[in-house]
N, C-alpha and C positions, 0 to 999 in steps of 0.2 A: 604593468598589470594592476589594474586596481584592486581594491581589496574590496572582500565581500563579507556581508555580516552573516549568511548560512554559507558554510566554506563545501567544496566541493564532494567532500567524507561524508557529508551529511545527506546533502541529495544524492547520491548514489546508493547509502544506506537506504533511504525511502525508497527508491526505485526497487531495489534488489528484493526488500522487506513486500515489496505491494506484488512483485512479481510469485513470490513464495505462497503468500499467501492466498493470493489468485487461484494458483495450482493445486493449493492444499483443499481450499472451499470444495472447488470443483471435484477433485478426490473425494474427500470424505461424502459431498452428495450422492457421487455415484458409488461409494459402497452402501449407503444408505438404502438407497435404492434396489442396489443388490441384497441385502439383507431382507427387505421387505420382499422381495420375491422370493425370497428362499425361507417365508413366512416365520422369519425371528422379528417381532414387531420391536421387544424392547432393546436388541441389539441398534434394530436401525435407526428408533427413536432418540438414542442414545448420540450415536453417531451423527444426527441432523442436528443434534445440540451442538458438538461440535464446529461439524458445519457452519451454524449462524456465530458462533461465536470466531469463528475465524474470517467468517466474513462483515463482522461489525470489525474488529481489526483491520481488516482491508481497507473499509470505507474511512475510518480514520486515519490512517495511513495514507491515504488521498489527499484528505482534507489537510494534514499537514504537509504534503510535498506540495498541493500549490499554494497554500500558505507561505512555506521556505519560498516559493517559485516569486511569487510575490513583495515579498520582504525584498529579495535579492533586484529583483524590477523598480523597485523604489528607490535605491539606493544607488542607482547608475548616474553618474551625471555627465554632464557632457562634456569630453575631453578635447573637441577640436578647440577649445577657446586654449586649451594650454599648448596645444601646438603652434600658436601663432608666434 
């Protein structure tokens, strides 16, 4: 098994980390949202701050799993030469 420079703790980490955060954005939008209907404007203004901030986290969180994704695809070599 060859060895890898992002081990596989870490992209799981990313994955699980983008998956939370996905869920979370989308929550806090729709209480957002709900708040703004139930006409508390600085609750839900509040709350879309939120929002964007957990979803600038998301997006970096992308940007470093295919970055790991990445790193990890560069570093393959090719092993049929050692099974000869």
């Amino acid at each position: 098994m060859p060895h890898r420079p992002i081990s596989q703790r870490v992209l799981f980490r990313l994955i699980a980390a983008g998956v939370v955060l996905l869920i979370s954005t989308l929550v806090a939008l729709g209480l957002a949202e709900l708040l703004a209907a139930l006409n508390d404007q600085l609750g839900a203004k509040a709350v879309k701050y939120v929002a964007l901030g957990c979803g600038v986290l998301f997006v970096i969180d992308l940007i470093c799993l295919v970055l790991a994704q990445a790193v990890n695809s560069l570093d393959e070599s090719d092993d049929s030469s050692d099974a000869n």
